[in-house]
C-alpha positions in Angstrom: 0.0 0.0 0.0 0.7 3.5 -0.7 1.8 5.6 2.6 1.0 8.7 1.2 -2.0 7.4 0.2 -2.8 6.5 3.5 -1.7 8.9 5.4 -3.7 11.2 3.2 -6.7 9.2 4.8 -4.9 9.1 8.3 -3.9 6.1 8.8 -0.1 5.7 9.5 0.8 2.2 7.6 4.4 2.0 8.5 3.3 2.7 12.3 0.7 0.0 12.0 2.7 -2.8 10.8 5.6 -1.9 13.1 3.3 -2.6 15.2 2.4 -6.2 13.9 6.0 -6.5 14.5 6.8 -5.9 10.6 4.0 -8.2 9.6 1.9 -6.7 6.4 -0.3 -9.1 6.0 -1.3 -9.6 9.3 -1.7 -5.9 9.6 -4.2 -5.6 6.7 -6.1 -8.7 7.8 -7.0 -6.3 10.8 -8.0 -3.3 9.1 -10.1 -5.3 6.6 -11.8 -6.6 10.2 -12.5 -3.4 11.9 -14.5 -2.6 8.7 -17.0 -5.4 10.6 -16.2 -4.2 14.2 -20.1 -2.6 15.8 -18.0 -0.1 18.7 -18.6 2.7 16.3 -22.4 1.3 15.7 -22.7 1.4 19.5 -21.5 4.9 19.8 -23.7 6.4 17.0 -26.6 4.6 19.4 -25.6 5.8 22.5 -24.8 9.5 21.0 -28.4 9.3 19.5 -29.6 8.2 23.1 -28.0 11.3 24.7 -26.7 8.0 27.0 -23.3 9.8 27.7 -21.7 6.8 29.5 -22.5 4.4 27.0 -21.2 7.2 24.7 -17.9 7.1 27.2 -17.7 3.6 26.9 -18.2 2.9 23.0 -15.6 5.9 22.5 -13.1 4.5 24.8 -13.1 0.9 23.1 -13.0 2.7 19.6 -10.1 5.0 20.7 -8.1 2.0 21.9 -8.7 0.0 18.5 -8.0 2.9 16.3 -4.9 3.5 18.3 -3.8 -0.2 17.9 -4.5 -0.4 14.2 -2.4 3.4 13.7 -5.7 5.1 11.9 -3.9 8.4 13.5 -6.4 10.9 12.6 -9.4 8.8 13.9 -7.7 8.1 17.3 -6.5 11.8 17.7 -10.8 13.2 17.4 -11.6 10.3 19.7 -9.4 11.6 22.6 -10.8 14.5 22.5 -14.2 13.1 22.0 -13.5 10.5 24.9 -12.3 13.0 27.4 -15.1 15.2 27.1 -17.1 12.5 28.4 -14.6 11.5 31.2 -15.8 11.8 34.5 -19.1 13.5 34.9 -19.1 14.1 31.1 -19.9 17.3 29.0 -22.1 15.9 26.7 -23.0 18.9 24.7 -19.5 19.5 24.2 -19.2 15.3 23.1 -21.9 16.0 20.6 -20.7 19.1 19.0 -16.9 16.6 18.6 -19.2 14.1 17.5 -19.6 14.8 13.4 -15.4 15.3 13.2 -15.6 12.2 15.1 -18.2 10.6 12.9 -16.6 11.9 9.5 -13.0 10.5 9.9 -14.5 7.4 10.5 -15.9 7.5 7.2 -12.6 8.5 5.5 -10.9 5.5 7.2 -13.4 3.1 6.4 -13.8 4.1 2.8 -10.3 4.1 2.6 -9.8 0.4 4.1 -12.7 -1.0 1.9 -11.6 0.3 -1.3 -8.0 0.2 -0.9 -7.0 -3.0 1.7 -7.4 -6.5 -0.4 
């Protein structure tokens, strides 16, 4: 794969399959999965619901999977977007985050369905 091509999207391929200890293959194979994973599912729901702990929760999982897989630009809204709703949670400040949040999920997972094999 292309790494400008990706980064342009923001996920940082050389990061992520450093981190599948060099493994390609193995990388990709995950990416093509989190086009399956339901976290992000759950946090449209529970954003919908105005359920700001469910929100917390969804947001948390999705931050740490993003992180794992490298989709940089993803994980960096979804701290932001997570730590609104730390603690007691400021959920009108979590739903004005929510749409970056939302639309870099869309660029990653158009990017990894048209573009990972």
């Amino acid at each position: 794969m292309n790494q400008e091509e990706c980064l342009s999207a923001g996920i940082n391929y050389n990061e992520g399959v450093a981190r599948f200890v060099g493994n390609a293959g193995i990388y990709e194979k995950f990416l093509r999965e989190f086009l399956s994973d339901t976290t992000f599912a759950s946090l449209k729901a529970a954003m919908e619901a105005k359920d700001a702990k469910a929100a917390f929760q969804a947001g948390h999982t999705l931050k740490g999977l993003t992180g794992n897989l490298s989709l940089s630009s993803l994980y960096g809204k979804l701290v932001v977007f997570v730590d609104a709703l730390r603690g007691e949670g400021n959920l009108p400040l979590a739903e004005s985050l929510f749409p970056g949040v939302e639309s870099e999920y869309k660029t990653a997972v158009d990017f990894i369905a048209s573009h990972v094999g």
